[in-house]
KOLVO-259815 format. One line per 5 residues: for each residue x, y, z of N, C-alpha, C. Coordinates in Angstrom, 1 decimal. Example, Ala and Ser with C-alpha at 12.3 -4.5 7.8 and 13.67 -1.06 7.14 Angstrom:
13.2/-5.7/7.8/12.3/-4.5/7.8/13.2/-3.3/7.8  12.8/-2.2/7.1/13.7/-1.1/7.1/12.9/0.0/7.9
// end
This chain:
52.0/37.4/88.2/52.5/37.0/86.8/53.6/35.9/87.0  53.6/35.0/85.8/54.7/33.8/85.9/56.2/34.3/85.9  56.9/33.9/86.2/57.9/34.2/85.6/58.6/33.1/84.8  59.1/34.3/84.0/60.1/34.1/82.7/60.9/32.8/82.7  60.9/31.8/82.0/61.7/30.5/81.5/62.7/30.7/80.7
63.6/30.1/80.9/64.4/30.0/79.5/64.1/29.0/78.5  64.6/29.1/77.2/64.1/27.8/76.4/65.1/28.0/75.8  65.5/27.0/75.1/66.5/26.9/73.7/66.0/26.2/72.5  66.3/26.5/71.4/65.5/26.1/70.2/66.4/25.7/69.3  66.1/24.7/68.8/66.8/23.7/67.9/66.2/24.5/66.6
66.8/25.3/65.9/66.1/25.3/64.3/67.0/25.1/63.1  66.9/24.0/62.3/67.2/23.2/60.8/67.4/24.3/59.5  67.9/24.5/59.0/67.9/25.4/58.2/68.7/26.5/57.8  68.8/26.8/58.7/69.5/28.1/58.8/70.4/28.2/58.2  71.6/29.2/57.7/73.3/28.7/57.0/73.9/30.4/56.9
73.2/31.7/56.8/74.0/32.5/56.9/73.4/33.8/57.8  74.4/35.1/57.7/73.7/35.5/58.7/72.3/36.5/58.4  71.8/36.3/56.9/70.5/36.5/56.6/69.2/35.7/57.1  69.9/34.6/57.6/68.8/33.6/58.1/68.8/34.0/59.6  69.9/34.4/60.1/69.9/34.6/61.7/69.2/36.3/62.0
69.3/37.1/61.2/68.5/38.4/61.0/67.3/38.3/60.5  66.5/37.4/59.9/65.0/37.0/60.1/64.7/36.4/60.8  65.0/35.3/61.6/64.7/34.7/62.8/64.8/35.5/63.8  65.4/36.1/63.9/65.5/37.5/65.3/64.7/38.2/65.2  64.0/38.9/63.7/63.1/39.8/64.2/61.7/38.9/64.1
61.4/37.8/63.8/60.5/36.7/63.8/59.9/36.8/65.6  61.1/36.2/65.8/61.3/36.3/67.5/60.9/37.5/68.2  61.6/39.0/67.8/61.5/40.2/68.7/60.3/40.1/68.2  59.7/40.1/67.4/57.8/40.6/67.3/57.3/39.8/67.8  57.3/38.6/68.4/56.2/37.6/68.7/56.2/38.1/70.4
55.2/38.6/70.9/54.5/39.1/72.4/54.5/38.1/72.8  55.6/38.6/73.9/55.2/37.8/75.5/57.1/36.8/75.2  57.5/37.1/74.0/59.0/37.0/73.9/60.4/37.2/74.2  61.3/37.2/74.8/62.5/38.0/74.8/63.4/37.1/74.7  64.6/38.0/73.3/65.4/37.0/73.0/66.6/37.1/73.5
67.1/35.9/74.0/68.4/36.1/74.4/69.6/36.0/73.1  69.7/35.1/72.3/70.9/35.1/71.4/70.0/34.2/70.4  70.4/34.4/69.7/70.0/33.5/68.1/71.5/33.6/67.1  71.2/32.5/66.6/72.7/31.6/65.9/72.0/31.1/64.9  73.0/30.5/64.3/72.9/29.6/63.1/73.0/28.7/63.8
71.5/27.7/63.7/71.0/26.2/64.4/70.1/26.4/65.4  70.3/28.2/66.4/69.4/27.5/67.2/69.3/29.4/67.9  68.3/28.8/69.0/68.3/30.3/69.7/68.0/30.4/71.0  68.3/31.1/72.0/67.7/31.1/73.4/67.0/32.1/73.4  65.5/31.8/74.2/64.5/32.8/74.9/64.0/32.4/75.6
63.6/33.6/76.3/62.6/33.5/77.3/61.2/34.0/77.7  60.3/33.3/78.0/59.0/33.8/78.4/58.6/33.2/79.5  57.3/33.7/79.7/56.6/33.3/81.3/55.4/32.4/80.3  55.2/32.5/79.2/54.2/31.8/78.4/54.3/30.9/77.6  53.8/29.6/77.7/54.3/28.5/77.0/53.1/28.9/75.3
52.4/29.5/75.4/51.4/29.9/74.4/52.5/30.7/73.3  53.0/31.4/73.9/54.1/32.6/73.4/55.0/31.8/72.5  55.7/31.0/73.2/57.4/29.9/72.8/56.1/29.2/72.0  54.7/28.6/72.1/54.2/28.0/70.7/54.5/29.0/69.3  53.7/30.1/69.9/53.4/30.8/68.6/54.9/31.3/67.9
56.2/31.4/69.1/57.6/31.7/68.3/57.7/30.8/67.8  57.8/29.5/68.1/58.0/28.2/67.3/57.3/28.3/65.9  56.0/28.4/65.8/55.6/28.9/64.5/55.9/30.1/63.4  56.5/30.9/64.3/56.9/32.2/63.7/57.3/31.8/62.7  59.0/30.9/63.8/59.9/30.7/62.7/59.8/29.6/61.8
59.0/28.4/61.8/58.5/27.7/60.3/57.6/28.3/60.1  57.0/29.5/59.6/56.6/30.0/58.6/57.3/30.8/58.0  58.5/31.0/58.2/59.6/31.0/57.5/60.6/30.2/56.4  60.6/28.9/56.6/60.5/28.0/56.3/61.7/27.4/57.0  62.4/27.4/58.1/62.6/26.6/58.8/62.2/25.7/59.7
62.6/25.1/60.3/61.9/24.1/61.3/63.1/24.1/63.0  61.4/24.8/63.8/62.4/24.8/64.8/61.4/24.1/65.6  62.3/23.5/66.8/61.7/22.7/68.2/62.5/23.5/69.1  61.5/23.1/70.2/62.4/23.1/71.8/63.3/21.9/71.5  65.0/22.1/72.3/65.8/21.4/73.1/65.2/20.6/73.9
65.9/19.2/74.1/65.3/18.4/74.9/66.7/18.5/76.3
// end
């Protein structure tokens, strides 16, 4: 098995800590996820699956924010 990456995620939108308590559990349910910290703007996780950090990236714009990987 791979191991675990870290990532950081740039996400637009966000502003209180209702937006940071939906993005979290967006995150904790998406398999093959583990979150390190989520904020307002952005969030660290980690997985061994780049398939996984896709499908979190989608989680959270179907929420209606807009999140990327950090460059």
């Amino acid at each position: 098995m791979a191991e675990a990456l870290e990532y950081n995620l740039q996400i637009d939108g966000m502003h209180c800590g209702s937006c940071v308590r939906r993005v979290s559990q967006a995150l904790s349910t998406t398999e093959g996820i583990q979150v390190g910290e989520v904020r307002i703007g952005g969030a660290r996780i980690s997985s061994a699956s780049d398939a996984a950090v896709k499908t979190a990236v989608a989680a959270i714009n179907q929420l209606g924010f807009t999140a990327h990987l950090e460059q």
